[in-house]
C-alpha positions as CSV (number, residue, x, y, z in Angstrom):
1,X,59.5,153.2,83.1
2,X,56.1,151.6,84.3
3,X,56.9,147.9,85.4
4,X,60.5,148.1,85.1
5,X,60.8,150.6,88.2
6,X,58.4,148.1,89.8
7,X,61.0,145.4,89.7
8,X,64.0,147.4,90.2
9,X,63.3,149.2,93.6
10,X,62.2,145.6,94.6
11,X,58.5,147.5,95.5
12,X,56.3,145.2,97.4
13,X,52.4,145.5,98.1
14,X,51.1,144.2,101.3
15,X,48.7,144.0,104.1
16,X,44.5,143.7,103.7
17,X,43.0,147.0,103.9
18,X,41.4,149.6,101.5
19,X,43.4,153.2,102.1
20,X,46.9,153.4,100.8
21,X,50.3,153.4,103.2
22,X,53.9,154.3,101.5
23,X,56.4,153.6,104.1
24,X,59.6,155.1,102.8
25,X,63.2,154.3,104.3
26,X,65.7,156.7,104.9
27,X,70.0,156.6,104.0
28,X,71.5,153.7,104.5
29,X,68.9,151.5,104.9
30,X,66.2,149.9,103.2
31,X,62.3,148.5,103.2
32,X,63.6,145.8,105.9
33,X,64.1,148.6,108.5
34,X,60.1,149.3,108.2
35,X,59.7,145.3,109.7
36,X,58.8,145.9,112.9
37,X,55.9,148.2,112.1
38,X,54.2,146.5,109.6
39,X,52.5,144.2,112.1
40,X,50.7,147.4,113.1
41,X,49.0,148.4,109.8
42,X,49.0,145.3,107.6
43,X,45.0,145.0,108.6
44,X,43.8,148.4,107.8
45,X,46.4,149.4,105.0
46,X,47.6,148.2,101.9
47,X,51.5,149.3,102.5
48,X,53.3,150.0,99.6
49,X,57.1,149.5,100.1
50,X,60.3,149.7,98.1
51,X,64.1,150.4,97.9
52,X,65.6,154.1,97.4
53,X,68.0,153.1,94.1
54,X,70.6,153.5,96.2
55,X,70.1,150.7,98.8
56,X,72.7,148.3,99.0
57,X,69.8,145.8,97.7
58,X,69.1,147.4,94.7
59,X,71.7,146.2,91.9
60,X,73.9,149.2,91.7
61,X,74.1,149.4,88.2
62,X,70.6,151.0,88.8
63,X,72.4,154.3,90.2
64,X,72.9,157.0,87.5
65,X,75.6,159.3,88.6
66,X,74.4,161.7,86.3
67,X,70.5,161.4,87.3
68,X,70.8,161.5,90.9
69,X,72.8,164.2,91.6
70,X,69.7,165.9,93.4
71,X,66.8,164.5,95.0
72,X,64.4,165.5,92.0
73,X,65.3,162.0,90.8
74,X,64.1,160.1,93.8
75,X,60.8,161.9,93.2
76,X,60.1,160.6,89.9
77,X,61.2,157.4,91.2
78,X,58.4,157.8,94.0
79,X,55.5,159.1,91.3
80,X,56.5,156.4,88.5
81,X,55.8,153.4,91.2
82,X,52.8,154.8,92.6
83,X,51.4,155.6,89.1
84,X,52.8,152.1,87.6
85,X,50.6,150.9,90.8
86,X,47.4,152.7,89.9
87,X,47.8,154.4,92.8
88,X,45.4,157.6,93.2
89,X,45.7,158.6,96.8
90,X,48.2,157.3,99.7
91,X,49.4,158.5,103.1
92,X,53.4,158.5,102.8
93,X,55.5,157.9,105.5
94,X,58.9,159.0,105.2
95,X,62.1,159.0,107.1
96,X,64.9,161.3,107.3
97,X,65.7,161.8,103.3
98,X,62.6,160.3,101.9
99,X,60.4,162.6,104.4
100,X,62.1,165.2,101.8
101,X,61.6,163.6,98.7
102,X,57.5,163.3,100.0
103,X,57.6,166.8,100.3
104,X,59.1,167.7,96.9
105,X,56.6,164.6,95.5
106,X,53.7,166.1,97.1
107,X,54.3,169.8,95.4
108,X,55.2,167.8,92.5
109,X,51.1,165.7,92.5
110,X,49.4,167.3,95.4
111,X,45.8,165.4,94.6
112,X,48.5,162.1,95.5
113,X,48.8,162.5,98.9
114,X,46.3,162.7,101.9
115,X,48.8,163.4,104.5
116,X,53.0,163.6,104.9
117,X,54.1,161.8,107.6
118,X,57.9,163.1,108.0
119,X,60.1,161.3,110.7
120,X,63.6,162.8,111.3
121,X,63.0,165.0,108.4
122,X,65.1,168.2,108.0
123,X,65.3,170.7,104.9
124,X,68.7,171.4,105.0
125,X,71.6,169.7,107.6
126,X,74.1,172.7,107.2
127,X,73.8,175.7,109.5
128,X,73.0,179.0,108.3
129,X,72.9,182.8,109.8
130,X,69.5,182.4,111.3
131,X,69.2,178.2,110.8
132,X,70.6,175.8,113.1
133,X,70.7,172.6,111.0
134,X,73.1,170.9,113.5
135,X,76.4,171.0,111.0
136,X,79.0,173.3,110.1
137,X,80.6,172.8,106.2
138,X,83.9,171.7,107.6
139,X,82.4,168.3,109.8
140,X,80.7,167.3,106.8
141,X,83.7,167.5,104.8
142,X,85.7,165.7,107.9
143,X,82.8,162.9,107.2
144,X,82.9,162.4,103.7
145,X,86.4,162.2,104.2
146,X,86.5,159.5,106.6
147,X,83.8,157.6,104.6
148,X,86.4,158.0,101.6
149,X,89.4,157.0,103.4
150,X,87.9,153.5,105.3
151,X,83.9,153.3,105.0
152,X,83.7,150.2,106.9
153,X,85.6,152.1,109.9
154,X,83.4,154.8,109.2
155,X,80.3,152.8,109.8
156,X,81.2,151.4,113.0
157,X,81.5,154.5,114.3
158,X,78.1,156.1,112.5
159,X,76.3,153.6,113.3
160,X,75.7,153.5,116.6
161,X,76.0,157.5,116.9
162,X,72.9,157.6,114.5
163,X,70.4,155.0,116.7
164,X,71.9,157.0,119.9
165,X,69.9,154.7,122.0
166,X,71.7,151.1,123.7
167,X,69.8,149.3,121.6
168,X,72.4,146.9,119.7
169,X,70.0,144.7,117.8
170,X,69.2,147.8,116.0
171,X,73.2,149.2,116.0
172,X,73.9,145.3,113.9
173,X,70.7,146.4,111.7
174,X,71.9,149.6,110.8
175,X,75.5,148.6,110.4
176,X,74.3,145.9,108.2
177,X,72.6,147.4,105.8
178,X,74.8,150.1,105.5
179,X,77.7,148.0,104.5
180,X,75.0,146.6,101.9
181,X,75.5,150.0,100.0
182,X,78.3,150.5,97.3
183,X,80.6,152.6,99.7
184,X,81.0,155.2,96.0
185,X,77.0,154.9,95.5
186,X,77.4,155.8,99.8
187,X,79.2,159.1,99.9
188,X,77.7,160.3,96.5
189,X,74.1,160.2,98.2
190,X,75.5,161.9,101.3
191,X,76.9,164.8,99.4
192,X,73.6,165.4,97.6
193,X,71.8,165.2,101.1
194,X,73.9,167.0,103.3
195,X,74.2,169.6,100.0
196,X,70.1,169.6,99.6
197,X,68.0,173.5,100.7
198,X,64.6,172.6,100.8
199,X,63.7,175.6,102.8
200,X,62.7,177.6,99.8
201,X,60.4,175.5,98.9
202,X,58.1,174.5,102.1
203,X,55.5,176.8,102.1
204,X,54.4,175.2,98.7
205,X,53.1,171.9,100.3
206,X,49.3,172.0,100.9
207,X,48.5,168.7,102.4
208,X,48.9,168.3,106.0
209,X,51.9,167.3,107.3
210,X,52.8,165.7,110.9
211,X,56.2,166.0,112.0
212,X,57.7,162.9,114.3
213,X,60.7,163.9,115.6
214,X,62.8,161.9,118.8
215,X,64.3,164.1,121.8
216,X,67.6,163.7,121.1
217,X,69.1,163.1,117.3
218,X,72.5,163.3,116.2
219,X,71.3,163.7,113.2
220,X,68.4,166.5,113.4
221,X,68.4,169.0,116.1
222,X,64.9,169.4,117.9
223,X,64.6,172.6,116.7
224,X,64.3,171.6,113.4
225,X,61.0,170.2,113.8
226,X,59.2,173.5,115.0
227,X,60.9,175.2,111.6
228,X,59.2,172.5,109.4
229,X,55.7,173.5,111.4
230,X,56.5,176.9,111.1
231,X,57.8,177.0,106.8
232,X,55.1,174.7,105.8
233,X,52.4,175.6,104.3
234,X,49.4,173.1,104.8
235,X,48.5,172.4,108.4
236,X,50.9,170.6,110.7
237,X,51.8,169.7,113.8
238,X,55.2,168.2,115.7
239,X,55.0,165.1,117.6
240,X,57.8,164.1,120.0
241,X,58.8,161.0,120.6
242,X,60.9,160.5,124.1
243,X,63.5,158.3,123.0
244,X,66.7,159.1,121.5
245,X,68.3,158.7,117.9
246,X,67.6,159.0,114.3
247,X,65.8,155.6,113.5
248,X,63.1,155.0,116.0
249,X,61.4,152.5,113.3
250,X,64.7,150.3,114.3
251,X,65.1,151.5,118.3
252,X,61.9,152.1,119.5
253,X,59.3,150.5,116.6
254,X,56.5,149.8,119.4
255,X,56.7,153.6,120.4
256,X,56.9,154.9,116.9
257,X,53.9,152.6,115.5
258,X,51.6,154.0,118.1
259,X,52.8,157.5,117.2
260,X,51.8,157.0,113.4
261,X,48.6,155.1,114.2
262,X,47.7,158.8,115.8
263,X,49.0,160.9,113.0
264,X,46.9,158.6,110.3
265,X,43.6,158.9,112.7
266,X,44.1,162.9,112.8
């Protein structure tokens, strides 16, 4: 696994500094969508970077249907590159379904990780009797049935619902690299996301977590950010950002970067 994962999830090591810094993208984008931060950290961190297999610039071929039908997968993926790294401690950065999979990696190696940084992170999307999530079953279904029936209508119309701000460099970004993605590899990673619980499971993480979370996000209602504090179980606290939208790394990367400069000092 070692150095082939390396080159396959297209990791990349940069910046000057001694302490460790994952930043890990989110659906339907990839490690381009961390560019505007990087300028912030490149001094004080080494930043480790790479492509979820599913990113449109990973060779598709690389997606197992059969592996990544949870996101148990994407964990391993996350623990083989920071072991093929020699990698002993890190702070991870993750947005929206990689916050998740640094959650289940850091119950998974717990002496790995100093501190979660989770941005737009929710356990599960689906409502339940006492959980808002923000969805009911049948608009997920209507969504992976519009994805089915014309994804490139589909993400001209996602698109610019999921940055929520009138920011249209960042609409083009978005847009772009989720056309990048195989449109089957696309609504097979949606259906394990939107089908994920992580709730259960929570109150196993020990290393402290901060929670980043924008005022308004299509995406991830507000109130999902004081569950996380609540359900898990190191020490954490919630951080809100006053800008709209679910990718404030492409809307608002000035805010954002100033917001994790905190979190890492706390």
């Amino acid at each position: 696994m070692g150095q082939s994962v390396l080159r396959d999830l297209n990791v990349r090591v940069v910046g000057s500094g001694e302490k460790i810094l994952v930043l890990a993208h989110g659906f339907g984008t990839d490690q381009s969508a961390w560019q505007r931060i990087l300028p912030f950290f490149l001094s004080d961190y080494r930043i480790v970077l790479y492509d979820l297999v599913c990113a449109g610039s990973v060779n598709p071929d690389f997606f197992d249907f059969r592996r990544y039908t949870s996101l148990d997968a994407h964990v391993d993926d996350l623990i083989h590159i920071l072991d093929a790294l020699g990698v002993n401690q890190c702070a991870h950065v993750g947005h929206s379904v990689s916050a998740m999979i640094g959650i289940l990696a850091a119950i998974k190696r717990p002496e790995l990780f100093t501190k979660l940084i989770l941005i737009g992170a929710s356990p599960r999307f689906l409502n339940d009797k006492d959980y808002h999530g923000g969805f009911e079953y049948g608009e997920i279904e209507k969504l992976f049935s519009a994805m089915e029936a014309n994804y490139e209508a589909w993400v001209n119309g996602f698109a610019p619902l999921a940055v929520g701000a009138d920011v249209p460099a960042a609409v083009q970004e978005f847009s772009r690299t989720l056309f990048n993605m195989r449109p089957d590899i696309s609504l097979f990673v949606s259906r394990t996301v939107f089908n994920s619980d992580l709730r259960g499971v929570l109150g196993l993480v020990k290393v402290p977590c901060s929670i980043i979370q924008t005022a308004k996000d299509v995406s991830v209602p507000t109130s999902v950010a004081t569950y996380l504090k609540n359900h898990l179980g190191g020490r954490s606290t919630v951080h809100m950002l006053n800008v709209e939208g679910h990718l404030p790394h492409l809307s608002a990367p000035n805010l954002l970067a100033q917001e994790l400069r905190r979190a890492l000092s706390r």
